[in-house]
N, C-alpha and C positions, 0 to 999 in steps of 0.2 A: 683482145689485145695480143699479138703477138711478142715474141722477142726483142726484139728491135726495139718495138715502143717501150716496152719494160722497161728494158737497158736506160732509156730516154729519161724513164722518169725516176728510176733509182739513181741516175746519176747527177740527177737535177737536185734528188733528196739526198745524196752523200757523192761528192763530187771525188772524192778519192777512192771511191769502190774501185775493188780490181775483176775485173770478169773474166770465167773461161768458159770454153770454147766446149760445149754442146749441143748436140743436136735435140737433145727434150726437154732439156729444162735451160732457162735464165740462170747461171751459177752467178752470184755476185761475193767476194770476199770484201767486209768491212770488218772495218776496226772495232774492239768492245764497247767502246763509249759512245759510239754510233750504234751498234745493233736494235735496243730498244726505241728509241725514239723512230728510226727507220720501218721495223716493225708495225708499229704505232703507225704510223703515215700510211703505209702500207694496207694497213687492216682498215683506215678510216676511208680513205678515197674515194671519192666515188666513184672513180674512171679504174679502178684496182680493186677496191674490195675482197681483201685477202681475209676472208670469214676462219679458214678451215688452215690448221697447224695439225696437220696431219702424221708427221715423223719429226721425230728429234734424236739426231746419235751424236754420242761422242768420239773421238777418235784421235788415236796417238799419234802424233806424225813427228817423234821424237827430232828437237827438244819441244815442238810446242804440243800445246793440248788445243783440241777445234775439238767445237760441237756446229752440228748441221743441221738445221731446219728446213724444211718441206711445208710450203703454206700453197694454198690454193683458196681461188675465190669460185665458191659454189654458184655464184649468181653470175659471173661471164666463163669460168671451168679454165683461166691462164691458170700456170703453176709457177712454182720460182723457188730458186734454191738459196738460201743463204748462208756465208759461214764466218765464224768468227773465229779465232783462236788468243789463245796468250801462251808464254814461254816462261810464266812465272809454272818452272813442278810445285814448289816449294808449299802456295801458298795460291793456289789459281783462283781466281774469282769470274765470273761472268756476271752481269744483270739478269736477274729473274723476268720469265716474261710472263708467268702465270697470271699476273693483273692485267693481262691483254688476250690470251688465251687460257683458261680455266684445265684443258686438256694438257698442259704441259707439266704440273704439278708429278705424275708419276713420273713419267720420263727425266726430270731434272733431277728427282730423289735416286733415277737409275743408273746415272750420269753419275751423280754426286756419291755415290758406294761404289760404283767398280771403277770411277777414274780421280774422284777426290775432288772435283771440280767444285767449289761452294757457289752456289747462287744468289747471290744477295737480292732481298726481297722476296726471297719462298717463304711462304706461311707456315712448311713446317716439314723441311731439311733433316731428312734423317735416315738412316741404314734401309734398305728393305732388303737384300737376298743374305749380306754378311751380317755375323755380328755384332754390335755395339761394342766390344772390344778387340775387334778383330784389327789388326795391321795390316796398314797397303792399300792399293786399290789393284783387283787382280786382272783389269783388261788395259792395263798398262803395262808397256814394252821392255821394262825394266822392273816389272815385279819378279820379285824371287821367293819361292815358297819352298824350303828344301822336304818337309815332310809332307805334303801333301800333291808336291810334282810328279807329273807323271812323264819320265822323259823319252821320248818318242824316235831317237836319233838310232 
């Protein structure tokens, strides 16, 4: 399935997707409350077969917080990008998708300590590089760390 087609059928399955414009990958931007269910469609199809959640990053794009998934279907080799974001700093939540892909569990916990981002529906959300008491999330665009900065200017 090429481009084209994707485009075809992600838009069939979230009629608001916004797309840009790549030459290797499908970018599709949907909304949070679409991403799982989309996913989901995505990984069941038969004509798609998205098996393989291969990368997952977060990313600041202050104000809002995106995280980015990388899914491929091993059994026809399309790829497709998806992204979602929210503009809540305060309190970010996204839907867990670990009940659809097993591999996302580290990645979301990675997510979840350097950008704050909580997942709802992770089996078990919690610190891996900082802390347990530590404040911030430090691959956000607005962390400020004054002792342990290292300032480069």
């Amino acid at each position: 399935m090429d481009n084209s087609q994707l485009k075809e059928v992600v838009t069939r399955l979230v009629p608001d997707a916004i797309f840009e414009e790549n030459k290797q990958f499908l970018m599709a931007n949907v909304a949070p409350d679409q991403l799982h269910s989309l996913m989901k469609n995505l990984k069941e199809g038969s004509d798609t077969h998205f098996d393989y959640l291969f990368c997952i990053t977060g990313v600041d794009l202050q104000p809002k917080l995106q995280v980015v998934y990388h899914l491929e279907s091993t059994k026809y080799g399309h790829q497709i990008v998806l992204k979602t974001s929210t503009e809540n700093r305060d309190n970010p939540e996204l839907d867990s998708v670990v009940d659809l892909f097993k591999g996302a569990e580290l990645n979301e916990n990675e997510i979840f300590d350097l950008f704050g981002i909580v997942f709802r529906g992770h089996p078990n959300l919690r610190r891996m590089f900082m802390p347990e008491d530590w404040n911030g999330f430090p691959l956000r665009k607005d962390y400020v760390d004054e002792i342990n900065i290292v300032d480069l200017s």
